[in-house]
C-alpha positions in Angstrom: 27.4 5.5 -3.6 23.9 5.0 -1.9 21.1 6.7 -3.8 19.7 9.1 -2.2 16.0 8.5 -0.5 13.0 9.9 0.2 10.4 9.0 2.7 6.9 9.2 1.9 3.3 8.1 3.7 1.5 5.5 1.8 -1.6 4.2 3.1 -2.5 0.7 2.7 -5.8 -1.8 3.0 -5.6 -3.2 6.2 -5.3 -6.6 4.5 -2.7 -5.3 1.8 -0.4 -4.2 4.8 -1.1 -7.2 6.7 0.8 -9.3 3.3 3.1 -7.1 2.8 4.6 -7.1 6.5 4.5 -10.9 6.2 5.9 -11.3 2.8 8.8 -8.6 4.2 9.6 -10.8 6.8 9.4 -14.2 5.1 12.0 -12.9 2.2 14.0 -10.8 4.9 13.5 -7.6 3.3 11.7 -4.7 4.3 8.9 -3.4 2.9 10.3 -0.5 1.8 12.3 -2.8 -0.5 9.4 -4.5 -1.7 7.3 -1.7 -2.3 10.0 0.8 -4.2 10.6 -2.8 -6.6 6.8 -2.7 -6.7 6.8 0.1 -7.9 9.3 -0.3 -10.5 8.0 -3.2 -12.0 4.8 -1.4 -12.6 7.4 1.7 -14.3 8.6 -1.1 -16.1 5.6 -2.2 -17.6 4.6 1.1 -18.5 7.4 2.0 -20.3 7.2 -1.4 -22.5 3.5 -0.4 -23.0 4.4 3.1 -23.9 7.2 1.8 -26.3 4.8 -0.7 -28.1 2.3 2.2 -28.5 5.2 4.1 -30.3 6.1 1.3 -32.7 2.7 0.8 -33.7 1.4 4.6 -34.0 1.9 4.2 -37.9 -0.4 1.7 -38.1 -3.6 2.0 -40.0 -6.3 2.4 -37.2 -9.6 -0.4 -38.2 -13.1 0.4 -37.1 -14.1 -2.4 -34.7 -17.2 -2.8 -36.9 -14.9 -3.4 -40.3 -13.0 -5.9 -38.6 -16.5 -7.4 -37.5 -17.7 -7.2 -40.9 -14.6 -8.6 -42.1 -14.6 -11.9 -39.9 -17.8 -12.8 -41.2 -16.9 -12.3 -44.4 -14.1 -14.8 -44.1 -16.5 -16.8 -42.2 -14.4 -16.8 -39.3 -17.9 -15.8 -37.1 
């Protein structure tokens, strides 16, 4: 079953739209198609980020200038 669709206007850079018309016709795809998987990508990536950000949230939080401080110490600067 089809998912259901919604149509939406989206303004683009005159250059942006330019590349994407080509690219839709180059791959044989519309750029609807290459705009919604655009868009999920950048979900995608979001949702990894967001993930990370969970696993890590119980980790001690270090003042920039401690881990400066620290570096020279260990003569690393």
């Amino acid at each position: 079953m089809p998912t259901a669709q919604k149509r939406a206007t989206v303004y683009f850079d005159a250059d942006l739209h330019r590349a994407l018309r080509v690219k839709a016709a180059e791959t044989d795809r519309s750029m609807s198609e290459l705009v919604n998987e655009a868009v999920k990508l950048t979900f995608a990536e979001d949702a990894e980020d967001l993930e990370a950000f969970e696993d890590r949230a119980a980790e001690p939080n270090l003042p920039f200038e401690a881990v400066v401080r620290d570096l020279r110490r260990r003569g690393k600067i």
